[in-house]
C-alpha positions in Angstrom: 42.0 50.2 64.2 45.3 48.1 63.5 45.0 44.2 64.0 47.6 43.0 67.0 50.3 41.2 66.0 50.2 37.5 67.4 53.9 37.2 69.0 56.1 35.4 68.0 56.6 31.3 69.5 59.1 31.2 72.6 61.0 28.1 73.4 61.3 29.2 76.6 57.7 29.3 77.6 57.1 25.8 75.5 57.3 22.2 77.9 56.7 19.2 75.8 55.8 15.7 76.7 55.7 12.3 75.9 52.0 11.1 76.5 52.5 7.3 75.1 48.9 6.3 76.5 47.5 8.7 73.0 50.9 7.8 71.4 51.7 11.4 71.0 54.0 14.2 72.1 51.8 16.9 73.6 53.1 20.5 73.6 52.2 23.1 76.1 52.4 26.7 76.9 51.9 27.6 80.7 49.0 25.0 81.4 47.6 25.0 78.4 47.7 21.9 75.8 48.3 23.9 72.1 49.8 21.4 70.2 50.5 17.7 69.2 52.5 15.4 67.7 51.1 12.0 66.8 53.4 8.6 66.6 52.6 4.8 66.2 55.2 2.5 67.0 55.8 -1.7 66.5 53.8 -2.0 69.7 50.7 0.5 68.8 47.5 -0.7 67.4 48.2 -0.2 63.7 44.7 -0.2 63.0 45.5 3.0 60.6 46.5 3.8 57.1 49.4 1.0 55.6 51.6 4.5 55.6 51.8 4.7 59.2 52.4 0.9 59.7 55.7 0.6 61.1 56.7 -3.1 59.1 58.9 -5.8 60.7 57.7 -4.7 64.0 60.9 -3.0 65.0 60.5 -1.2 68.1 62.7 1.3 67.7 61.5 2.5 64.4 58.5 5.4 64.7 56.5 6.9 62.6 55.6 10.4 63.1 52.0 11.0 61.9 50.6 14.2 62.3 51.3 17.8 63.9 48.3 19.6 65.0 48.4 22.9 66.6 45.6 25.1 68.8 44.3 28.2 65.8 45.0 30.8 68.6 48.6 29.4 68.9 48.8 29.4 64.6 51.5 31.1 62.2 53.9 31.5 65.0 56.6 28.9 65.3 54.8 26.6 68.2 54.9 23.6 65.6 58.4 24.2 65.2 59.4 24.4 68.6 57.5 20.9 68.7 59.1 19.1 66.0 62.6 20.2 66.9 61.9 19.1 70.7 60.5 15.5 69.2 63.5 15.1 66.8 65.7 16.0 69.8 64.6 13.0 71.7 63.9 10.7 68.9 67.9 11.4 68.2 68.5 10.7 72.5 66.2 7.6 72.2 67.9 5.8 69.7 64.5 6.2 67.6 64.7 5.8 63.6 61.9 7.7 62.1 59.2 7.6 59.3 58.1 10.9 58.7 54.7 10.6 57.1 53.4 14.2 58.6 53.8 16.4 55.7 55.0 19.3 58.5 57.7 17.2 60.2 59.3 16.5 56.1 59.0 20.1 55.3 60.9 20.8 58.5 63.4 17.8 57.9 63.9 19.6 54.6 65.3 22.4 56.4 66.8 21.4 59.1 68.8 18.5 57.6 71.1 17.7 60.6 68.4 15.4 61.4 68.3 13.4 58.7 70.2 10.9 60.1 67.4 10.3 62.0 65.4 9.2 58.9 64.4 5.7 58.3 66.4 4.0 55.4 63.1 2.2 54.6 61.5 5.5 54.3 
């Protein structure tokens, strides 16, 4: 008996949000909540790690944290779909950004039209 084959992530089915109350981006599939993508900004509690500490309190400057997505929802491009969708509206909000999630720099890494997007302080 052959193992299905998970298929593949579609844009079309994705909807992500801004959820500032967890200071996140929150991805979803139909109604279901399969990934994240954490942020701390000037105005956040920066009660975490000096490398998410967003210095001189500039509002406009973000630091992308982390990027978590469901097991199920795994190996297929979801986290992808995320990060593009986040850099998309970091680049319409006038956001600079401080990529500390290792996923969001390998992604940066290949998808270098948003490097302009990229702190100089980072």
């Amino acid at each position: 008996m052959s193992t299905p084959v998970a298929e593949p992530a579609d844009p079309a089915l994705a909807r992500v949000e801004d959820n500032p109350s967890h200071s996140r981006f929150d991805l979803w599939v139909g109604d279901e909540l399969v990934g994240i993508l954490g942020y701390r900004t000037a105005s956040d509690d920066l009660d975490a790690s000096p490398a998410g500490d967003v210095p001189g309190g500039d509002p406009q400057v973000v630091a992308l944290m982390h990027t978590v997505v469901k097991e199920d929802f795994g190996g297929r491009g979801w986290a992808a779909i995320l990060v593009r969708e986040v850099l998309e509206e970091s680049r319409v909000r006038g956001w600079r950004l401080r990529p500390v999630c290792t996923y969001v720099q390998r992604y940066l890494g290949t998808h270098t039209e948003f490097l302009a997007l990229v702190d100089d302080a980072a």
